[in-house]
C-alpha positions in Angstrom: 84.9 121.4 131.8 87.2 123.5 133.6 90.0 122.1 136.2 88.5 123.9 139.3 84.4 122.2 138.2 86.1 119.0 138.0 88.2 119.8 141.4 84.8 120.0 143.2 83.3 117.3 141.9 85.6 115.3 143.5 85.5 116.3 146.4 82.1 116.5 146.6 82.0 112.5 146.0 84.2 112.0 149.0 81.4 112.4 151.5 79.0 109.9 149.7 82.1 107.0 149.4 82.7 107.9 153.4 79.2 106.8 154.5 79.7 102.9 153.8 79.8 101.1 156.1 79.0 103.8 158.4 76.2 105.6 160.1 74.8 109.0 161.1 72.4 110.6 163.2 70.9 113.7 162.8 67.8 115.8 164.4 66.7 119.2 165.4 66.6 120.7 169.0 64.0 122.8 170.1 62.2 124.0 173.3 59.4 123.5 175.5 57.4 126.1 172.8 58.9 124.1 170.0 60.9 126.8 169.2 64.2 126.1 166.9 67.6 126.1 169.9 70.7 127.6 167.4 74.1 127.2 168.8 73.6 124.2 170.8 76.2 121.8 171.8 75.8 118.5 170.7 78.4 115.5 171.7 78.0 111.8 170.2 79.9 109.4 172.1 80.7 105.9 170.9 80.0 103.6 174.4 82.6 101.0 173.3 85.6 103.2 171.9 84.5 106.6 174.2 85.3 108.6 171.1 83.1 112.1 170.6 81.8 113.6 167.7 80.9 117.4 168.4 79.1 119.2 166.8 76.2 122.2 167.0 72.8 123.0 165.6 72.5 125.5 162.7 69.6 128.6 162.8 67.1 126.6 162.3 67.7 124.3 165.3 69.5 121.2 163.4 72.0 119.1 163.7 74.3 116.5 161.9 76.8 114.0 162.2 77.9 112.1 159.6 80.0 108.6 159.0 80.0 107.5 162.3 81.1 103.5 163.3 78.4 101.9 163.9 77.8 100.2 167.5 76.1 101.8 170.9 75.6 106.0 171.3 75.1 108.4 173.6 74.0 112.0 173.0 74.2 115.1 174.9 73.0 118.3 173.8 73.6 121.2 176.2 72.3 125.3 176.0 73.3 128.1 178.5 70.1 128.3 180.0 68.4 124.9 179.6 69.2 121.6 181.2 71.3 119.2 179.7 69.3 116.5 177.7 71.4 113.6 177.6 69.4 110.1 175.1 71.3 106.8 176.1 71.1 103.1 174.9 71.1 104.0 171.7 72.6 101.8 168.8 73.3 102.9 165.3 73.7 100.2 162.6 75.0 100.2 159.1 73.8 102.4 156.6 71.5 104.2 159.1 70.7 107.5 158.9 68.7 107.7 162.7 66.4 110.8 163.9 67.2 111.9 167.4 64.8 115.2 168.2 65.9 116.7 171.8 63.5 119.4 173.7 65.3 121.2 176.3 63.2 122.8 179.3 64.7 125.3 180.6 66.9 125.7 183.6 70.5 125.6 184.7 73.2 123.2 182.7 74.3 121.7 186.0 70.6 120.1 185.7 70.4 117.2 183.6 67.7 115.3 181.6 68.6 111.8 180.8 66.3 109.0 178.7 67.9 105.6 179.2 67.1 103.5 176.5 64.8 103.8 173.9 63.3 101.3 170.8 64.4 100.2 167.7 65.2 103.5 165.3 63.0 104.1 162.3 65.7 105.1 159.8 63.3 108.4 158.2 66.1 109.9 156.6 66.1 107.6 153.4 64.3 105.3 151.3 66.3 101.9 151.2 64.9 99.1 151.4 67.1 96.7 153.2 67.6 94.3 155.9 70.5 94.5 159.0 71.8 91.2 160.3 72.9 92.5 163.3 75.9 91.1 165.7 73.3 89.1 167.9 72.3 87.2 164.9 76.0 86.3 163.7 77.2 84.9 166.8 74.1 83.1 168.1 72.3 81.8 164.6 73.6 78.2 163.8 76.0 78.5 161.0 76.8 74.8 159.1 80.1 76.2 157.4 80.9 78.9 159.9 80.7 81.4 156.8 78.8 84.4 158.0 77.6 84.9 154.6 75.0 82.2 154.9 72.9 84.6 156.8 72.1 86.7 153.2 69.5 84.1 152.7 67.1 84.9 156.0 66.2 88.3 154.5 63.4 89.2 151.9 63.9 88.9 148.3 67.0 86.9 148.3 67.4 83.5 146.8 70.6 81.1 146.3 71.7 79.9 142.9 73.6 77.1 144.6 71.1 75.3 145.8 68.5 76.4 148.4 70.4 74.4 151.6 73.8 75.8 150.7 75.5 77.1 153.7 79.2 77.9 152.5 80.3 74.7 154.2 84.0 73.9 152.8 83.6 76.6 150.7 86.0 80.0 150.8 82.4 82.5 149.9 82.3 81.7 146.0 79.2 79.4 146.3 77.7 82.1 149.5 78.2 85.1 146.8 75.9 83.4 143.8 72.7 84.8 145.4 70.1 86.8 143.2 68.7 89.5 144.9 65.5 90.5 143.5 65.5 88.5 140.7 68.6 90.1 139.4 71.9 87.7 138.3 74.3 86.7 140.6 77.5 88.6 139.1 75.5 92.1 139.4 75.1 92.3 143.2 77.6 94.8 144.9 79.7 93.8 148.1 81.0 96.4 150.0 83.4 95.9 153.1 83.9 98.6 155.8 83.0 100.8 153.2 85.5 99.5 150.0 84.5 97.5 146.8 85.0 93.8 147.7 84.2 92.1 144.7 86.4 90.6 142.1 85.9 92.2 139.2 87.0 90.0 136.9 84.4 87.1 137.9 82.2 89.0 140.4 82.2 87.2 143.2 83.2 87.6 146.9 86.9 89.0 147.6 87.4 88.7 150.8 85.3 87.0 153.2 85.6 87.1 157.1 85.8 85.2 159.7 82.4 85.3 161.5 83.6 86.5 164.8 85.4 89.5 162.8 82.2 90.6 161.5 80.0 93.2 163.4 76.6 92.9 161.4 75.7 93.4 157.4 73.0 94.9 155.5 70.9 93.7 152.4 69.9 96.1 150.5 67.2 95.1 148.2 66.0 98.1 146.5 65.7 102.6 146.2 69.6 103.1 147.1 71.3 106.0 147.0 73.9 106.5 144.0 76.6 105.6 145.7 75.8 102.1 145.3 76.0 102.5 141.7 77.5 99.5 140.7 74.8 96.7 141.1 71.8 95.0 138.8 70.5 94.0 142.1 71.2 94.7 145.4 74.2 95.6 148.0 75.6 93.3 150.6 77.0 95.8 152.8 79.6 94.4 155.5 81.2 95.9 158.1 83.7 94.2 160.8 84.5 94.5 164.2 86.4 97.3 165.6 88.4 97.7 168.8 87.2 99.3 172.2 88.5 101.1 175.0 88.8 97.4 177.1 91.1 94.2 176.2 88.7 91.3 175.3 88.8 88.2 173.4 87.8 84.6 173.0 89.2 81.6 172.1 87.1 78.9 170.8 86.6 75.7 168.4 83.9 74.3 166.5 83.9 70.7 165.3 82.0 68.0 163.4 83.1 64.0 163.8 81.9 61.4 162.0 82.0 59.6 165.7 79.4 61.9 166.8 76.8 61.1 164.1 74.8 58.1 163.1 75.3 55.9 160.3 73.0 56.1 157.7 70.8 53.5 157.2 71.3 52.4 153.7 75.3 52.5 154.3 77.7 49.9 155.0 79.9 51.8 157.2 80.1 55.8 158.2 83.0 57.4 156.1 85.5 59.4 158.0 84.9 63.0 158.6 86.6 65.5 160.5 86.2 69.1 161.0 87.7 71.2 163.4 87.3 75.2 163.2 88.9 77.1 165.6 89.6 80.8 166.3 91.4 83.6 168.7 89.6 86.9 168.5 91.2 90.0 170.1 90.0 93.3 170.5 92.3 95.9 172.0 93.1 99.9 172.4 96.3 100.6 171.2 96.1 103.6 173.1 94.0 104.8 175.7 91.2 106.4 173.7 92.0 107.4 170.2 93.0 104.3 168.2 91.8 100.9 168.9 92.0 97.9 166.5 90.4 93.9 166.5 91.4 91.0 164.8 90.2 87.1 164.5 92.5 84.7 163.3 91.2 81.8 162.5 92.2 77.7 160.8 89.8 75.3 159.2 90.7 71.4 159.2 88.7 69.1 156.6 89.4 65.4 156.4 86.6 63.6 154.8 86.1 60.7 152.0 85.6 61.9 149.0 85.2 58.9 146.8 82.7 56.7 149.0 82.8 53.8 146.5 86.4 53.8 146.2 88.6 51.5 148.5 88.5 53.0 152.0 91.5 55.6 151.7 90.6 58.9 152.5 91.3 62.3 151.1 92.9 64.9 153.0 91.8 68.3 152.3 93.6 71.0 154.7 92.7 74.6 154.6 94.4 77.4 156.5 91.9 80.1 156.3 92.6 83.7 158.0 91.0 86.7 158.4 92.0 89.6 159.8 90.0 93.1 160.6 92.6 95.9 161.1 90.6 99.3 161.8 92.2 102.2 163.2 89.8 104.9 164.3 91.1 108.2 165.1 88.9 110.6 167.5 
């Protein structure tokens, strides 16, 4: 094989690693006689960062936009002699490749045509089979260990081979990342986060696992995936984390469980001690006014709890500092 084969090879792989733990959109624009629209403009703009991907439609009246972050759209497509379409409310997840047609009428650009919001997107342009957890879903859904994680075992063809009422409670992911998806064995499911490999290769389980409020929404895939999900026996576990916007925003919170809260069990002498405190500061942020913008969620976990039940009444102290940071500069 020659140097300058190999060369493109290469780069051709680039564009396939890129979409992980991204998105794209694509469509074609025609007229009121269905007629193909070359040359049109076509702007993308992410609501939360107001970034804009440009781009314009080829002979045949399509266009394309490829590895986009994920989160709320707008699209304008504008002609010389039509009126501006403009689709809002739009919200791209992970791994989606959404179809957005546009018919222009024709009349002066000054006039616009605007469609404000519009239902969930039926992702026609591939064949995986797969379900998104989205944001909603992470932040409101009960979650006993606070490990986001958990939420693999709501969607089809996934079981846990930790038990079935495992929820990652005390537990850094290793437990969380012994699923089998679609029968397959637990060490030959991919995890992929904001696009890299994050799975130990040594053991095959979870690398690095976020804090819940750092993480924007994940996808199961469960079957027909492209090639760039190559390495797998049974499905992909696709995160992706929470970038910054355009606004300063955050939270501070703290979840906890007290053995003063909850009853004694029936059969027990006495309620062991238990304390667990969770707590977190989430920050989102612009580092400049549009162009880079960056989030982060540090947070510290606090376990005090009996170990030994039998033994004397001493307890065990286990303390865990565990932090997780999401550092994603995004360039317009």
């Amino acid at each position: 094989m020659s140097k300058l084969a190999l060369a493109a090879m290469l780069l051709a792989a680039f564009p396939a690693i890129a979409q992980q733990g991204r998105g794209s959109y694509f469509g074609t624009v025609t007229d009121t006689s269905g007629a193909a629209v070359p040359g049109a403009k076509v702007v993308l703009t992410n609501v939360g960062t107001n970034t804009a991907v440009t781009t314009d439609t080829n002979n045949d009246g399509l266009y394309t936009a490829t590895a986009l972050q994920i989160g709320a759209y707008s699209i304008q497509v504008e002609k010389s002699g039509f009126k501006r379409a403009v689709r809002t409310g739009l919200t791209l997840q992970v791994d989606q490749r959404a179809q957005i047609d546009f018919r222009l009428d024709v009349g002066g650009v000054a006039e616009t045509i605007e469609v404000v919001g519009e239902a969930p997107l039926v992702d026609t342009g591939s064949a995986t089979v797969g379900k998104v957890v989205e944001n909603r879903r992470v932040v409101d859904l009960p979650l006993n260990g606070r490990n986001a994680l958990a939420l693999t075992l709501l969607t089809p063809s996934v079981k846990s081979n930790a038990g079935p009422t495992n929820s990652g409670f005390a537990d850094r992911g290793i437990q969380l990342s012994s699923i089998s998806i679609n029968g397959g064995p637990n060490a030959m499911n991919a995890q992929s986060l904001d696009g890299g490999n994050n799975i130990q290769s040594y053991i095959g389980e979870v690398a690095i696992n976020p804090a819940v409020d750092a993480v924007e929404e994940f996808k199961v895939q469960t079957g027909v995936m492209s090639s760039e999900y190559g390495f797998t026996g049974g499905g992909v576990i696709n995160m992706v984390t929470k970038s910054g916007t355009s606004r300063l925003h955050g939270s501070l919170y703290e979840f906890l469980r007290n053995d003063k809260l909850d009853a004694r069990n029936t059969f027990a002498v006495a309620k062991p001690p238990f304390r667990y405190n969770n707590t977190a500061l989430p920050l989102a942020d612009p580092l400049s006014r549009t162009e880079r913008f960056s989030s982060g969620t540090g947070s510290s976990t606090i376990i005090v709890a009996l170990l030994h039940p039998s033994a004397p009444c001493r307890p065990s102290v286990n303390a865990a500092a565990i932090s997780a940071i999401s550092w994603e500069p995004m360039a317009s």
